[in-house]
Each structure stands twice: as structure tokens, then as C-alpha cells.
C-alpha positions as MATLAB code, in Angstrom:
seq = 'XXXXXXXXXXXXXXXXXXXXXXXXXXXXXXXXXXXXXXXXXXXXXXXXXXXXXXXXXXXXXXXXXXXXXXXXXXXXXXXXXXXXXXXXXXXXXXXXXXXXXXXXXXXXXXXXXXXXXXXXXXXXXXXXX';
ca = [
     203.350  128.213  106.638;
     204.629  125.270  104.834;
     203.292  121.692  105.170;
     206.476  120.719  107.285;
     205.574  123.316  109.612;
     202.179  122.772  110.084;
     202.866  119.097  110.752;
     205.489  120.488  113.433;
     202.513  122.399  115.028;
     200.103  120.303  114.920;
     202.308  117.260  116.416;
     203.294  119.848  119.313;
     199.502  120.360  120.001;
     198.357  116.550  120.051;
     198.640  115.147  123.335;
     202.170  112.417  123.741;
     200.240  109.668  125.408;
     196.694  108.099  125.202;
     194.607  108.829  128.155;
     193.687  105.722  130.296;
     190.524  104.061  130.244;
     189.452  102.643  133.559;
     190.916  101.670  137.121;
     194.541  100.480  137.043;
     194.533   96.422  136.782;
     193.980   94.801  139.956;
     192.996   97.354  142.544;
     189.317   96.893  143.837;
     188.431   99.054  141.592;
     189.608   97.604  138.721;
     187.878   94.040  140.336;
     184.349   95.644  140.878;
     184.311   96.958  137.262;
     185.622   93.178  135.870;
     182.293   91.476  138.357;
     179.815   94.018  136.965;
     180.548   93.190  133.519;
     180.570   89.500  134.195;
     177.323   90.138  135.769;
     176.223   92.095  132.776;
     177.333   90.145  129.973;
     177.409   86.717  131.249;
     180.172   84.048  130.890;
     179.074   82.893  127.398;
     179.769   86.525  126.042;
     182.879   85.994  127.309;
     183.336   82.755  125.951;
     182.658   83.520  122.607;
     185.181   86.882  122.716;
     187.581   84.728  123.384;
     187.254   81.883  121.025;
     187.060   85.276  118.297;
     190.419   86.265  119.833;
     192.043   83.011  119.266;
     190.417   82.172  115.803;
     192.286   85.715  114.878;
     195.185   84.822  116.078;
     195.194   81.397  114.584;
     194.213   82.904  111.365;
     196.913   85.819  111.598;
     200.000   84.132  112.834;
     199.751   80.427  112.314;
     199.732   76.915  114.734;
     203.890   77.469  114.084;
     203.207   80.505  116.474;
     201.806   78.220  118.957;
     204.363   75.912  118.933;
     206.808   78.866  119.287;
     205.138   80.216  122.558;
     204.540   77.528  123.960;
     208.517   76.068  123.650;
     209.215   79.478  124.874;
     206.993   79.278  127.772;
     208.224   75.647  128.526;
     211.868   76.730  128.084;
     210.882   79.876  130.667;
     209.522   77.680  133.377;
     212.203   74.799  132.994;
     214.703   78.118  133.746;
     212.975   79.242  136.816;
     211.355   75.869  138.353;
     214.112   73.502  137.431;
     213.854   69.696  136.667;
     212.554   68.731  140.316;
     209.036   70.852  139.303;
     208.548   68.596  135.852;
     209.446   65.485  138.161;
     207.270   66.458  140.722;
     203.911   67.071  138.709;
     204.975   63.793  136.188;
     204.729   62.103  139.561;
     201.359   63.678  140.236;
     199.752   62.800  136.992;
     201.287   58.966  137.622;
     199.509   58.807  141.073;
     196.456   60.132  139.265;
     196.669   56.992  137.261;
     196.629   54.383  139.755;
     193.100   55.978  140.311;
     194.332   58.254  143.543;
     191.473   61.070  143.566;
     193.017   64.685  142.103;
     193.015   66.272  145.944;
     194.597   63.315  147.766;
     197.518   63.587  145.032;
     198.086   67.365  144.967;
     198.158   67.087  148.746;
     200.888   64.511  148.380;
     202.760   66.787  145.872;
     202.594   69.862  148.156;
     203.754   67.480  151.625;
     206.642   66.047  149.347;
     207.907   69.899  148.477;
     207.543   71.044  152.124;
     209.479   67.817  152.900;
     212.338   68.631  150.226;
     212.149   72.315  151.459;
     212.831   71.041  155.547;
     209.615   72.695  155.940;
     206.199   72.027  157.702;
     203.423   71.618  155.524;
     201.190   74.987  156.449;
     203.899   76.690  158.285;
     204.059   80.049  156.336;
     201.614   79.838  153.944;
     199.118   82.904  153.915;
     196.795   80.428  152.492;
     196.577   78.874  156.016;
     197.214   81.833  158.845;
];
């Protein structure tokens, strides 16, 4: 058997896809396992993975890669929220200025989209039922 042939075999015999670690993302499952380790490890474990993870990405690709995503990202959400969402959270961040506590002016924001929506604050929302 040639070398081409034993490649052929051996490629047949590997299995096509990795096997799966774990519970599939989000299901209970999935949650339980991400509390134990939190538990386990502790937020400043996690803190510090992923500081590592960003220094190595910083490192690897560049702050040009930032500024890439994040136009991208920007460009995304100016696509799907339109120019009403940028007005509406520039108006937030002004009421925040005039000293109006955080809550008092995201409660404003959300009235002022019901109102533009013809809606009742509440009325809908799973957050509330």
C-alpha cells in the first residue's frame, strides 16, 4: 500500500467531526455547569482569563482591529435600530447631565418609546406579567 492510500484509509477511519464537550449553550444544563465554575474559580479567575484573551488579541491583530469591529458593530446597529435609537440614548446621557439619577432617566427613555410606539408602558412586556 502506497502512502496515498494509506492516507485514504486512515482519513476514512478518523471520525468527520469533533465530539462536543459539555451541555449545549444555554439550557439549564449548560447554566448549572457555568454557576459551579464561577463558584469554583471565583470572579477574579475569570477576570484575569479575560484580560489574557484581550492582551492576545491586542497583541495578534492590532487596535486597527478594534476600530474595525467596532465601526462594524456601530454600522450593524445603526442598520437595525435606526437614527431614533442613537437620538434616544444621546438624550438619555444629556438628562444624565443635568444631574437626573441613571433610573429616573432610563425610565423616561423607556415611557418616551412606549409613547412613540402608541403603546402603554408595561403592557406586553414579560418583564412585567
Amino acid at each position: 500500500m502506497d502512502q496515498r492510500e494509506q492516507a485514504a484509509a486512515q482519513d476514512e477511519a478518523s471520525p468527520r467531526a469533533k465530539p462536543t464537550r459539555g451541555p449545549k449553550a444555554g439550557t439549564d444544563s449548560a447554566k448549572r455547569g457555568g454557576r459551579a465554575m464561577a463558584e469554583q474559580y471565583g470572579r477574579d479567575f475569570f477576570v484575569r482569563i479575560g484580560s489574557k484573551g484581550g492582551r492576545t488579541m491586542r497583541d495578534r491583530h492590532g487596535p486597527e482591529f478594534y476600530a474595525e469591529i467596532g465601526k462594524r458593530g456601530g454600522q450593524t446597529t445603526r442598520d437595525t435600530r435606526g437614527h431614533e435609537f442613537y437620538a434616544s440614548i444621546g438624550r438619555l446621557g444629556g438628562q444624565r447631565g443635568r444631574g437626573v439619577p441613571k433610573r429616573q432617566a432610563s425610565d423616561r427613555l423607556y415611557e418616551a418609546q412606549h409613547a412613540a410606539n402608541n403603546t402603554q408602558p408595561g403592557a406586553g412586556d414579560s418583564v412585567n406579567q
